[in-house]
ChimeraX commands (.cxc) that place a marker at each C-alpha (Angstrom):
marker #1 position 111.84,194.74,59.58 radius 0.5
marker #1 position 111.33,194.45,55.58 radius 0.5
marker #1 position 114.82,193.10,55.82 radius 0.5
marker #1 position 114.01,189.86,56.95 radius 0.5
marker #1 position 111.65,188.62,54.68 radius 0.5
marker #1 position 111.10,191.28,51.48 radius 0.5
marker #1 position 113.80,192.11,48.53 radius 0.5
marker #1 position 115.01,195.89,48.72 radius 0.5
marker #1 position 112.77,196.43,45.38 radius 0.5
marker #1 position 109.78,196.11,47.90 radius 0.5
marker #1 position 111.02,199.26,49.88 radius 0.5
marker #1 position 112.22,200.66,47.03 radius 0.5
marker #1 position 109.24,200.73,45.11 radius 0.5
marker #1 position 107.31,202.19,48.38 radius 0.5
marker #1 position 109.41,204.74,49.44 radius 0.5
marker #1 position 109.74,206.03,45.77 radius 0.5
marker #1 position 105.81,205.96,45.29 radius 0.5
marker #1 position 106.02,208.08,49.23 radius 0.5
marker #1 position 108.46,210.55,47.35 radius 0.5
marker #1 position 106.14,211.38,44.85 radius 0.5
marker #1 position 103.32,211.27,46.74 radius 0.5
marker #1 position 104.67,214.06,48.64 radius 0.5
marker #1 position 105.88,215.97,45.85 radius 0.5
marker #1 position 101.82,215.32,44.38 radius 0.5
marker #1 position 100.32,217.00,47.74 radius 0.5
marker #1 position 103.51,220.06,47.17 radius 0.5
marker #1 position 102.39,220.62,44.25 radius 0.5
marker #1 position 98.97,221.98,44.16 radius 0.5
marker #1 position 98.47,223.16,40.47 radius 0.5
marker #1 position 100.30,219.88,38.76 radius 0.5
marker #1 position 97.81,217.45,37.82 radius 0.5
marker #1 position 101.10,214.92,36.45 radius 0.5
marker #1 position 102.05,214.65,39.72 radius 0.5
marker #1 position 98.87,213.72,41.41 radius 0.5
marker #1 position 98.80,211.11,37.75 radius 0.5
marker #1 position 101.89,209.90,38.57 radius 0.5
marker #1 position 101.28,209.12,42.10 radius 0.5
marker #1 position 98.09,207.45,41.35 radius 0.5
marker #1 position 99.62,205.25,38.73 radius 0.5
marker #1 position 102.64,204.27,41.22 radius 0.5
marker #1 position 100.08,203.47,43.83 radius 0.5
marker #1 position 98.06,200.91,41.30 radius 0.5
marker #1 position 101.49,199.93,40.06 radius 0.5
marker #1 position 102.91,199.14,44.16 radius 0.5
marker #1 position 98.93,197.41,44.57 radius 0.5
marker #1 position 100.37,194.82,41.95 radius 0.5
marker #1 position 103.88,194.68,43.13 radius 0.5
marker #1 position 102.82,194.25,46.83 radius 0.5
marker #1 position 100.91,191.43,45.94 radius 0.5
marker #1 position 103.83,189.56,43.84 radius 0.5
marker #1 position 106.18,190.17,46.79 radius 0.5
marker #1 position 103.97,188.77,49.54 radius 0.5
marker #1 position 102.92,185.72,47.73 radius 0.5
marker #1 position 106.61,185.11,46.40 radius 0.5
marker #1 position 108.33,185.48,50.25 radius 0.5
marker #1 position 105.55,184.76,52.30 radius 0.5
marker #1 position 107.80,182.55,54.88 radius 0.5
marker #1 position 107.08,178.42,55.13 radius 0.5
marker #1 position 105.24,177.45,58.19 radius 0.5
marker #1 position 108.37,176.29,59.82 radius 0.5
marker #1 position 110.15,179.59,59.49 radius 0.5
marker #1 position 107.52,181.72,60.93 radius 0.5
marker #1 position 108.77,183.61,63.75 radius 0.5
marker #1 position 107.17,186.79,65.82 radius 0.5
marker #1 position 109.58,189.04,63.46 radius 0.5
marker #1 position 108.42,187.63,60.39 radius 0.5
marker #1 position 104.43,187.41,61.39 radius 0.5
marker #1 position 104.48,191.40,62.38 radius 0.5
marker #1 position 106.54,192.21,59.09 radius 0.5
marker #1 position 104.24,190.34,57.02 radius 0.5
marker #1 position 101.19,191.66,58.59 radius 0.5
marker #1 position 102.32,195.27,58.19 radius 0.5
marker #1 position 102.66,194.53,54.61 radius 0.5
marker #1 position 99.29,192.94,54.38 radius 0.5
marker #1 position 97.77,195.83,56.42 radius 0.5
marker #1 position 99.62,198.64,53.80 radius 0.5
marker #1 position 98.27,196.55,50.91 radius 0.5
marker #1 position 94.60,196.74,51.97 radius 0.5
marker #1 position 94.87,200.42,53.10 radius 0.5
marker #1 position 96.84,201.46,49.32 radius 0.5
marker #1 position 92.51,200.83,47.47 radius 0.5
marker #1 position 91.41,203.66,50.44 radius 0.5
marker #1 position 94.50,206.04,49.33 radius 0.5
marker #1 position 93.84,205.39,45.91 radius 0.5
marker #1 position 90.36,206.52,46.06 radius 0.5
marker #1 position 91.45,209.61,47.97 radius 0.5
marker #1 position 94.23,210.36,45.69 radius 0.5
marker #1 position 91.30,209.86,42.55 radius 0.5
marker #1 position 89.39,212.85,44.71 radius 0.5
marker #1 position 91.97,215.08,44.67 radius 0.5
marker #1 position 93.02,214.32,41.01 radius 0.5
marker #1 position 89.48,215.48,40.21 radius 0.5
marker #1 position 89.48,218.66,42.73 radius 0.5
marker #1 position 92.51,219.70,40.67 radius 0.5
marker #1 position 90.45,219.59,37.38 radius 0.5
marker #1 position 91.12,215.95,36.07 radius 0.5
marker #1 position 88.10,214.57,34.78 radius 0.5
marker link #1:1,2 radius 0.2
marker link #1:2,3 radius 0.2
marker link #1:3,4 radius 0.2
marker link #1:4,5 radius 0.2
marker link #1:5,6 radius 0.2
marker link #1:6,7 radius 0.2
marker link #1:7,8 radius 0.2
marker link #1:8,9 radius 0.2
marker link #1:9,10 radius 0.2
marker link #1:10,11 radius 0.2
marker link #1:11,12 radius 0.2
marker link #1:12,13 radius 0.2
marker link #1:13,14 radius 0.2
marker link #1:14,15 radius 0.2
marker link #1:15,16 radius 0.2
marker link #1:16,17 radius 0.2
marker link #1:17,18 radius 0.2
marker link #1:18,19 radius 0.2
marker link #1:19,20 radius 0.2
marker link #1:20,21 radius 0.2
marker link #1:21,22 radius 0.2
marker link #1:22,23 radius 0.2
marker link #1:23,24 radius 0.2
marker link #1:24,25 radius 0.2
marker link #1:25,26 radius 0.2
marker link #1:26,27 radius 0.2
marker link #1:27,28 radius 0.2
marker link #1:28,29 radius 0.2
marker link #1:29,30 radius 0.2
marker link #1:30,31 radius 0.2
marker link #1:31,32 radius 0.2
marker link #1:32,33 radius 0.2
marker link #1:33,34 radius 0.2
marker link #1:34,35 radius 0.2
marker link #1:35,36 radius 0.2
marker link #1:36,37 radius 0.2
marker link #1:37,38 radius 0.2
marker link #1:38,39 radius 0.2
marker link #1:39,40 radius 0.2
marker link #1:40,41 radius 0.2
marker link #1:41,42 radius 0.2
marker link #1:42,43 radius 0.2
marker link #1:43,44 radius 0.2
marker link #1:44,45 radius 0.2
marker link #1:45,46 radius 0.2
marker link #1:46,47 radius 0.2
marker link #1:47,48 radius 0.2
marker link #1:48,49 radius 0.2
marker link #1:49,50 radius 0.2
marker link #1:50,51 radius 0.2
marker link #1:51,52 radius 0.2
marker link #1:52,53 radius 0.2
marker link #1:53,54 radius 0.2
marker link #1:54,55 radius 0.2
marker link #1:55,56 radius 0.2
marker link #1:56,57 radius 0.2
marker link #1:57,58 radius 0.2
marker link #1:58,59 radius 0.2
marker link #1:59,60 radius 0.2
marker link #1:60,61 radius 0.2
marker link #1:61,62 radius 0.2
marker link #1:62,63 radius 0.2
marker link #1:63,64 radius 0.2
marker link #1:64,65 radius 0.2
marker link #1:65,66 radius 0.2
marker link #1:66,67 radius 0.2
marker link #1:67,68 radius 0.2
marker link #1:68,69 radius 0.2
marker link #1:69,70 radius 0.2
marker link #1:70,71 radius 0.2
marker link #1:71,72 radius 0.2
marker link #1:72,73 radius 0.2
marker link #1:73,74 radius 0.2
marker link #1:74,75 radius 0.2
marker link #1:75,76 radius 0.2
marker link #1:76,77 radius 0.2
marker link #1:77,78 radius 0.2
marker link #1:78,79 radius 0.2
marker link #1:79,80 radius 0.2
marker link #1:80,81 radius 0.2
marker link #1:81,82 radius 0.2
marker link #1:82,83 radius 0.2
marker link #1:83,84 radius 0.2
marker link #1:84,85 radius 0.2
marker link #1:85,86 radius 0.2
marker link #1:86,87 radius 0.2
marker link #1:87,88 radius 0.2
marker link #1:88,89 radius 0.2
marker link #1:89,90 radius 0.2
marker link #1:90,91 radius 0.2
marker link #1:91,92 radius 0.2
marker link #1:92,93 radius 0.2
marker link #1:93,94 radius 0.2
marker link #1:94,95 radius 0.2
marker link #1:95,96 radius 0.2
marker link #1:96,97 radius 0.2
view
């Protein structure tokens, strides 16, 4: 559904930051990884909010399609603050300060 309305670079940028996520939560000793994941996270926050306010769709182009792709967007963009503060936890119960 990103298709319709975002660039690739928005999936792009959130399926890479999903790849390292997962590679954070693999591995348990690396506190780069869990760094790096909570830097691409902040970084996507930023980029999420370029993309929707750059292709959010005119009122006269609105369709069902476009009104569910853009509120799964909005929805991932106000859940990313929640991850980011459970990523922080887990930064610190690895030894980050």
């Amino acid at each position: 559904c990103m298709g319709y309305i975002f660039p690739a670079s928005y999936a792009w940028g959130n399926f890479s930051i999903l790849a390292v996520g997962i590679w954070a939560i693999v591995q348990r000793d690396s506190l780069d990884a869990i760094m790096m994941f909570l830097s691409g996270l902040l970084l996507t926050v930023l980029t999420d909010i370029i993309h929707i306010s750059v292709f959010y769709p005119s009122k006269n182009s609105v369709t069902d399609l476009r009104r569910f792709t853009v509120g799964m967007a909005i929805l991932s963009l106000l859940l990313k603050p929640v991850s980011c503060y459970f990523v922080y936890q887990m930064y610190r119960e690895r030894g980050g300060e």
